[in-house]
N, C-alpha and C positions, 0 to 999 in steps of 0.2 A: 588296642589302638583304634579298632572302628566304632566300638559303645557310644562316641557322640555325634558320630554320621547315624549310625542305625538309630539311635535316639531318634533323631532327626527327619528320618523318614517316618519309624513311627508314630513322629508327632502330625505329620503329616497326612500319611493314612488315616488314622485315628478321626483329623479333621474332618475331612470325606466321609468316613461313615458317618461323623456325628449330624452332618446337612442332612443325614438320609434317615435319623430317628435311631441308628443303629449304634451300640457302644458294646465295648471289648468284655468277658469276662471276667478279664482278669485285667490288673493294672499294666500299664507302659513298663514298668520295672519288673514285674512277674513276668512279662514275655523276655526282656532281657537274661532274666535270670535263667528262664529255662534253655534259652538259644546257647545259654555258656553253660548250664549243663548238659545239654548233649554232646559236648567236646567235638572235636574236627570229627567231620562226616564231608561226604560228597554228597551235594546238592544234585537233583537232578537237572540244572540247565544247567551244572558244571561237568557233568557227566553228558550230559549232549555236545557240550562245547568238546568238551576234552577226545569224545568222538565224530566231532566234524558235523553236529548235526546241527538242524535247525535249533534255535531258542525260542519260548514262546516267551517273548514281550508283547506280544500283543495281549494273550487273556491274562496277564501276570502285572503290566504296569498300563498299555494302553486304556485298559478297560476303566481303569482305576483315573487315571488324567481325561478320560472322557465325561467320570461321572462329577469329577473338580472343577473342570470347566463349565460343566451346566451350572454349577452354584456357585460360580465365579474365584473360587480357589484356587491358590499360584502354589506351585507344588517345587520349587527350585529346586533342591535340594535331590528328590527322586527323578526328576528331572535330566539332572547333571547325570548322575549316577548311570540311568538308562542311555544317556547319548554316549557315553563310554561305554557303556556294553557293545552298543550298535557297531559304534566305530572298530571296536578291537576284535569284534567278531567278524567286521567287513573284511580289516584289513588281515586278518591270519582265514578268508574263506567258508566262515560260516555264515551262515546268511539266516536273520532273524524272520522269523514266522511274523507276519503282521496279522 
């Protein structure tokens, strides 16, 4: 159900590196494929969430919207995504690392 949001971000990301000379080794769709074959795991900022702890958005998405912004890149999409982390970790008392 999430393939065309995560697309989306990747497509995004991807953008970002590519301002900065940098491209993926693999294709948009080989990172998908391999994200669905590692079957459900626990992420580590779902694992800090799920223990009350800080999340690092800041070196995970900030860093990333800061190097967008220099080359004039609108990131919606990851964007969205990250302000709903913020909020839902505000509101259940996790408090994000900036």
């Amino acid at each position: 159900l999430l393939e065309p949001l995560v697309s989306q971000v990747l497509d995004e990301v991807l953008r970002v590196a590519a301002q900065y000379g940098v491209s993926a080794p693999v294709t948009r769709q080989q990172m998908l494929d391999k994200g669905r074959a590692a079957g459900a795991f626990r992420t580590s900022m779902l694992e800090d969430y799920l223990n009350d702890r800080p999340l690092e958005l800041g070196a995970i998405a900030d860093a990333v919207f800061a190097l967008g912004e220099a080359r004039g890149l609108d990131l919606p999409i990851s964007r969205a995504i990250v302000a709903l982390t913020r909020f839902r970790a505000k509101t259940t008392k996790v408090e994000t690392v900036r």
